[in-house]
Structures are given as structure tokens and as C-alpha cells.
C-alpha positions as a Python dict, from the first residue, in 0.01 Angstrom:
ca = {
    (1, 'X'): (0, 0, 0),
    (2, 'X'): (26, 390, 15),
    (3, 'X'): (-67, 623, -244),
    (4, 'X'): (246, 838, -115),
    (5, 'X'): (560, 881, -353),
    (6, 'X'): (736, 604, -303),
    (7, 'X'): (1163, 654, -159),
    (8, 'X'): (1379, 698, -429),
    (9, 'X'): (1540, 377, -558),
    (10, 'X'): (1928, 414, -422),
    (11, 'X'): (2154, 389, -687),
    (12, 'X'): (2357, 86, -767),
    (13, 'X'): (2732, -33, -764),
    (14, 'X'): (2868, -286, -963),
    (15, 'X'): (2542, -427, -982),
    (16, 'X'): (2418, -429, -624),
    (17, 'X'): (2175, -164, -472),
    (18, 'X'): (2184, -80, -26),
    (19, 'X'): (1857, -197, 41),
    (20, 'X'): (1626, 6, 275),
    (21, 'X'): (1621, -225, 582),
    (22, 'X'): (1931, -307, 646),
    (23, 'X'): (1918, -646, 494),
    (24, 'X'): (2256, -646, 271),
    (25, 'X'): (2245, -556, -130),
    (26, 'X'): (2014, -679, -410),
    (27, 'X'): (2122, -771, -719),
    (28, 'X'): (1996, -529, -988),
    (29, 'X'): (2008, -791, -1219),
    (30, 'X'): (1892, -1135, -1344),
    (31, 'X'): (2222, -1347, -1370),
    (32, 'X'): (2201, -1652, -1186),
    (33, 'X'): (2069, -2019, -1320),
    (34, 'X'): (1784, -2044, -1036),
    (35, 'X'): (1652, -1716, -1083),
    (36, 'X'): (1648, -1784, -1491),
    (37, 'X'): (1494, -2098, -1473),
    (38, 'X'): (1224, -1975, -1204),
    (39, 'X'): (1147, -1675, -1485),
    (40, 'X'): (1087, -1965, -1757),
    (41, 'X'): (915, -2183, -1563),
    (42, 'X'): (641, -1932, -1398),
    (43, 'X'): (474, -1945, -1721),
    (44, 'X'): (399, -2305, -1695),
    (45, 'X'): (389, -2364, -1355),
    (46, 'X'): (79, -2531, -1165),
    (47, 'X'): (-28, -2233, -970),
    (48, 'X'): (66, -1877, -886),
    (49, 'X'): (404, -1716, -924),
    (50, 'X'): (549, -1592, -585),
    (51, 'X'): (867, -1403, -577),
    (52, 'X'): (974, -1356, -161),
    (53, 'X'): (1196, -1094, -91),
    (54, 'X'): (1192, -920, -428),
    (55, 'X'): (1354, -573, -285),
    (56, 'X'): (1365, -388, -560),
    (57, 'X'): (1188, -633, -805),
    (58, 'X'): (1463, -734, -1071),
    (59, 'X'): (1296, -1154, -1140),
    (60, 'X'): (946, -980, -1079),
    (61, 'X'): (957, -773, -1346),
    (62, 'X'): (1116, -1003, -1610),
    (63, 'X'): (796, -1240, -1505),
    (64, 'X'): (613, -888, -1548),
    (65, 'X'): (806, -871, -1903),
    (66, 'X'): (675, -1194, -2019),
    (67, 'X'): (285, -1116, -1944),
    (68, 'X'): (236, -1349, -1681),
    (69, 'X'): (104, -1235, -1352),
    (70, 'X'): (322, -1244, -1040),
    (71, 'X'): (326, -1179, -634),
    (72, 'X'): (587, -1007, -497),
    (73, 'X'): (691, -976, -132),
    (74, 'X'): (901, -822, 72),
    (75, 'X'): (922, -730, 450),
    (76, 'X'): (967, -341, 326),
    (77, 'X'): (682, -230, 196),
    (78, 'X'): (906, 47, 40),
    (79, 'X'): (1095, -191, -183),
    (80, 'X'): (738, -262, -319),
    (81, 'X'): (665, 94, -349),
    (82, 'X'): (974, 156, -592),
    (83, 'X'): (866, -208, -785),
    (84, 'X'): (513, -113, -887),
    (85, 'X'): (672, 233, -985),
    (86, 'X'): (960, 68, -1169),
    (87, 'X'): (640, -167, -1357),
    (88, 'X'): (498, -85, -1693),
    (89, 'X'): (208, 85, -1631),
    (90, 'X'): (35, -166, -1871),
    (91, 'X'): (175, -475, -1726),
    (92, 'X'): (26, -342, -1331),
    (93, 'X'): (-305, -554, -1315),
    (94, 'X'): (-34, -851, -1308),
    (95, 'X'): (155, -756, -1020),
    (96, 'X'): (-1, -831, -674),
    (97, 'X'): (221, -671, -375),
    (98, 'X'): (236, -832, -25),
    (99, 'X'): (419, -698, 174),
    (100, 'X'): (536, -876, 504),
    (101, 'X'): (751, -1133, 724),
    (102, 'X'): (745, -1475, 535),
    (103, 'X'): (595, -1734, 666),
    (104, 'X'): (406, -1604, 941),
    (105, 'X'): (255, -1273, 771),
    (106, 'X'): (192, -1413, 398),
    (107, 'X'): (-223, -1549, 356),
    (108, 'X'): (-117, -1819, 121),
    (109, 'X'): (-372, -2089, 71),
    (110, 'X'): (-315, -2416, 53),
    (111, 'X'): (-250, -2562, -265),
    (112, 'X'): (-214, -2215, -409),
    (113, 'X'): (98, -2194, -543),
    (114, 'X'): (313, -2333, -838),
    (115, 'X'): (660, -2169, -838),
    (116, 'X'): (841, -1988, -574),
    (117, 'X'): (1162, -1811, -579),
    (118, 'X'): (1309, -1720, -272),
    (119, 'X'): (1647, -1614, -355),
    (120, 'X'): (1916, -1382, -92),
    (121, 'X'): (1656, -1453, 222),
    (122, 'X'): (1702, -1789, 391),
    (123, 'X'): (1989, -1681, 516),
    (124, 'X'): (1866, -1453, 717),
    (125, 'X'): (1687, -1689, 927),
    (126, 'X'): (1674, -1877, 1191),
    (127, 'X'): (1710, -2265, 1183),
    (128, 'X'): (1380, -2327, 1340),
    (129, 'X'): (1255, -2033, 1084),
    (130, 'X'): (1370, -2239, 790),
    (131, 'X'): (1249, -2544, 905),
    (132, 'X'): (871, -2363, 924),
    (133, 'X'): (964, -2161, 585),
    (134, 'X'): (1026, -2513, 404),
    (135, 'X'): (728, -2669, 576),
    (136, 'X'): (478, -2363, 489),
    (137, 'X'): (633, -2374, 96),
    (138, 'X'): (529, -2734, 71),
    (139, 'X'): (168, -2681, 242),
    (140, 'X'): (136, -2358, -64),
    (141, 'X'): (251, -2538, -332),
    (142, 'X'): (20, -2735, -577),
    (143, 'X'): (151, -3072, -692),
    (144, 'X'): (465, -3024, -948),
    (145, 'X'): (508, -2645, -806),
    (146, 'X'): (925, -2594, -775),
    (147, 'X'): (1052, -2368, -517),
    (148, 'X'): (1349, -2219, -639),
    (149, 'X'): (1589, -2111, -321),
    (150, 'X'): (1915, -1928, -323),
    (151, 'X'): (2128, -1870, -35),
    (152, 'X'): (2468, -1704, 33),
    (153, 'X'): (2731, -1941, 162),
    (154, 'X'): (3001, -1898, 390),
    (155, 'X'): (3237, -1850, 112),
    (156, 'X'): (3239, -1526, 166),
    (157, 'X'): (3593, -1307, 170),
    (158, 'X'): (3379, -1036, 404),
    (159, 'X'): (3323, -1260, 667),
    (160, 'X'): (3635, -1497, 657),
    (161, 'X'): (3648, -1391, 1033),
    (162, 'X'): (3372, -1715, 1118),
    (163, 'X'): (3533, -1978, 862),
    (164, 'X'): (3748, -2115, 1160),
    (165, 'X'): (3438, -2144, 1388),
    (166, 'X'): (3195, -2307, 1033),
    (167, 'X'): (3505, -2547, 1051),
    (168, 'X'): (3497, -2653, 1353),
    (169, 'X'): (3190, -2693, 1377),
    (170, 'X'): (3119, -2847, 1104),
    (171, 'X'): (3430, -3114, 1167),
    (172, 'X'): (3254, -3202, 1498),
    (173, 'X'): (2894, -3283, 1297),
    (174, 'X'): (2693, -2948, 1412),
    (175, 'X'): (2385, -3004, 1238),
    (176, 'X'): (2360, -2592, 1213),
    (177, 'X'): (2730, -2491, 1184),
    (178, 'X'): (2656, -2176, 947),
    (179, 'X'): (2451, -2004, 1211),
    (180, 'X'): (2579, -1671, 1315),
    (181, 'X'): (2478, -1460, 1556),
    (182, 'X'): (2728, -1188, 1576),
    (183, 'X'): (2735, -1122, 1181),
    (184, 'X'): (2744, -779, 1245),
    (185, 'X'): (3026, -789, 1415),
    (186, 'X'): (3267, -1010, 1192),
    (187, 'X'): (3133, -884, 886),
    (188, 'X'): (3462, -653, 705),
    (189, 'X'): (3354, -258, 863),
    (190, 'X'): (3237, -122, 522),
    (191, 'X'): (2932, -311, 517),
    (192, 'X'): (2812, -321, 901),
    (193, 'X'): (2552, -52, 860),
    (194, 'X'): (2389, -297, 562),
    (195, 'X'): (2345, -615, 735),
    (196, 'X'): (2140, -768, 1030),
    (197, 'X'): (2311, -856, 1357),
    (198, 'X'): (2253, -1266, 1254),
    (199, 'X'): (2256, -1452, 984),
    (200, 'X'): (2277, -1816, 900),
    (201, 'X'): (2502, -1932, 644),
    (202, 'X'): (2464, -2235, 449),
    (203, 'X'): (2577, -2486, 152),
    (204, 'X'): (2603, -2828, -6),
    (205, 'X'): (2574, -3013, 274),
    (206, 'X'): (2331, -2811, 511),
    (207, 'X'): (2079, -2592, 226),
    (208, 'X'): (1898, -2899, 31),
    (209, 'X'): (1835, -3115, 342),
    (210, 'X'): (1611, -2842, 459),
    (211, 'X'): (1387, -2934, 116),
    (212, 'X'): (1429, -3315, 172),
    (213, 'X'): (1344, -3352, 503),
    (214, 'X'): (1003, -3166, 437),
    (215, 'X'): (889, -3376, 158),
    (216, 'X'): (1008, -3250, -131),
    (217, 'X'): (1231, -3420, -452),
    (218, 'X'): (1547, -3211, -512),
    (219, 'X'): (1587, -3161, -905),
    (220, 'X'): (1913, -2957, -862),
    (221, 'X'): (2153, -2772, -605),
    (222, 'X'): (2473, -2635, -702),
    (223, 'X'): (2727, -2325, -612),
    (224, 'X'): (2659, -1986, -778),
    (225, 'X'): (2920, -1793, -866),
    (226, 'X'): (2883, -1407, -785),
    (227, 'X'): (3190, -1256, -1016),
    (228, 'X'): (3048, -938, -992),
    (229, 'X'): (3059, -912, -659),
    (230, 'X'): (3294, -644, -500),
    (231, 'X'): (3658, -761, -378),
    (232, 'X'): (3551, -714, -46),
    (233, 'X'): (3299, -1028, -59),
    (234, 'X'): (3377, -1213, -338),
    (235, 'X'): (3601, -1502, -263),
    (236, 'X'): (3649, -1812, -492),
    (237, 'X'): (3301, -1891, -690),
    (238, 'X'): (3110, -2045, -428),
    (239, 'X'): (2964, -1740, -302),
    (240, 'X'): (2588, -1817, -299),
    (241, 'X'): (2420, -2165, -319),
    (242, 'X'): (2080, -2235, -533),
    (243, 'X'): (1861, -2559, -491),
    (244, 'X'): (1522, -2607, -680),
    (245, 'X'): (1289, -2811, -497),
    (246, 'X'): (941, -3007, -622),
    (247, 'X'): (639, -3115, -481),
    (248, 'X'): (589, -3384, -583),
}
């Protein structure tokens, strides 16, 4: 990582900061059940603590917070600039940054590994990408180690513009019906210049067979609720989707 001053940290609204790369808004703050239970459980897990796609570093540094060590990734290495400025100075030698495109840039041995939380990212990708994301989780993870994924769903008021299309193709058994390729373009206009042009979006029925299919026992999936959200994108509680995953 550079020894240059890192970008400022924009500021946030309502809870949710612009991140640098055009990859939507973090949440500035720990609120959800996966991301709590992923916090309690790196402590105890079999293996290292990986947070992917920690922008700004919110579950990394409540990890941080409880002394136990922690990597954190991210495809902008200036979101890890602003985290290991953002980290106690004392609580540093814990916090291993590495940055890159998950799962093809990350050295992650085999075995390595005992909790993961991957939480806003997934739906970003590809099918295939998923598929090998899932597949690359299990091959990291040490027996026991919980992957704890979050997802936003298509529940979405800012892009009720593909619900008919999710509908129809989910009524006629697509076995990707969330995948999107214009988001950019059906997204409401305010948030355009935040978002990639795809995006794939999932839930109940499409998110957790990803896990099973690879191998791995699903201990829980359920809706998340994002009533923080701005009116422009919240919709009706169902807004983001959270599974956690073992190996067994």
C-alpha cells in the first residue's frame, strides 16, 4: 500500500457514504444480524478473519475493537487507505490490507480461513463469478469456518423499473432471473453516477443455492431490512438478503 495521504473519507448521509469506485454506498455502520454475528464469531472461528469488500471498514474495525486480528479487502485500494487511517494506531499490527478483485486476485491458501463476511458485493457479479466466488470460499475455509454473505435484493424502490422483467422471468423458471445488465440505466437518475453498468440481484430462492450447491450446510438466510435507507431505495423490508454458510 502507499505511504501517500490517503483521499479523504466522503462524508455520509443517513448512514451511507459514495464510495470511490463507483460501486453504490457503504453502510457507515454495523446494523444488520449477519454482519453482528460475523463480528462475534471471528473471535472463535477456526482460522483467519476475512472481511471482502470492506470500503470504508465499518465490521473491520469492530473485529479491530475486539483485539482480534482481521484481513480486509477491497478492489480500491483507497478504501483501505482511509481504513488503516480510520484504525487505532495500537490495534494496526492486527489489520492485514489486500487489496484486489475477489476471487481471482486474493492469495488465500487452502484451508486458511475460518470466517468470511462478504456483505454488499455478490451482487455485483456475474453468475459464473459467483459460482467461482462460492467454490474458492469453500476451498479457503477450514472445517466449521462460516461465510457470512449479504446481498441486495430486487426489492428495491430505485430500480422498480426491472421488477416486471425479475417476474417474468422468474415465472418462466430462469435459473438467473436477477441478472441485470443495464442497471445503470434503470436505476432512479440520482444515483447513476454511483453504480456499475450490471448488477445481479438476488433472494430467497436464488442467494443460498449458490452455498448449497458448492458443499456447504446453510445455518440461516433471511431478508434484511434497510430502514435507514433513503426513500429513493428503500421499499418494503426486504431490501438486502443475508445467508451464513458452513463448511462443514
Amino acid at each position: 500500500m502507499s505511504d501517500a495521504a490517503p483521499h479523504p473519507m466522503p462524508d455520509a448521509r443517513d448512514g451511507l457514504v459514495s464510495t470511490l469506485n463507483q460501486t453504490g454506498l457503504a453502510i457507515e455502520h454495523v446494523d444488520d444480524e449477519y454482519t453482528k454475528a460475523f463480528i462475534e464469531f471471528a473471535g472463535q472461528a477456526p482460522g483467519q478473519a476475512l472481511e471482502i469488500g470492506t470500503a470504508f471498514g465499518a465490521a473491520s474495525l469492530q473485529v479491530l475493537k475486539r483485539n482480534v486480528p482481521i484481513i480486509a479487502n477491497d478492489i480500491e485500494p483507497r478504501h483501505l487507505e482511509i481504513l488503516r487511517e480510520r484504525t487505532p494506531p495500537a490495534l494496526r499490527p492486527l489489520l492485514r490490507l489486500m487489496p484486489g478483485r475477489f476471487p481471482d486476485e486474493l492469495d488465500l491458501p487452502p484451508g486458511s480461513l475460518g470466517a468470511v463476511l462478504i456483505s454488499r458485493v455478490m451482487h455485483y457479479m456475474m453468475p459464473r463469478e459467483i459460482e467461482a466466488a462460492v467454490a474458492r470460499l469453500w476451498s479457503a475455509l477450514a472445517p466449521g469456518g462460516k461465510v457470512f454473505a449479504v446481498v441486495d435484493t430486487v426489492y428495491l424502490r430505485s430500480i422498480q423499473a426491472f421488477m416486471p422483467v425479475y417476474r417474468e422471468r422468474k415465472a418462466r423458471g430462469d435459473v438467473w432471473p436477477g441478472w441485470c445488465e443495464n442497471f445503470r440505466e434503470i436505476v432512479v437518475p440520482e444515483y447513476r453516477a454511483l453504480v456499475p453498468e450490471s448488477a445481479h440481484f438476488l433472494d430467497e430462492d436464488t442467494f443460498p443455492p449458490f452455498f448449497s450447491r458448492a458443499g456447504f450446510r446453510i445455518e440461516r438466510s433471511s431478508f434484511i431490512p434497510r430502514p435507514y435507507y433513503p426513500d429513493a431505495i428503500r421499499l418494503d423490508g426486504r431490501e438486502s438478503f443475508g445467508v451464513i454458510a458452513v463448511r462443514p
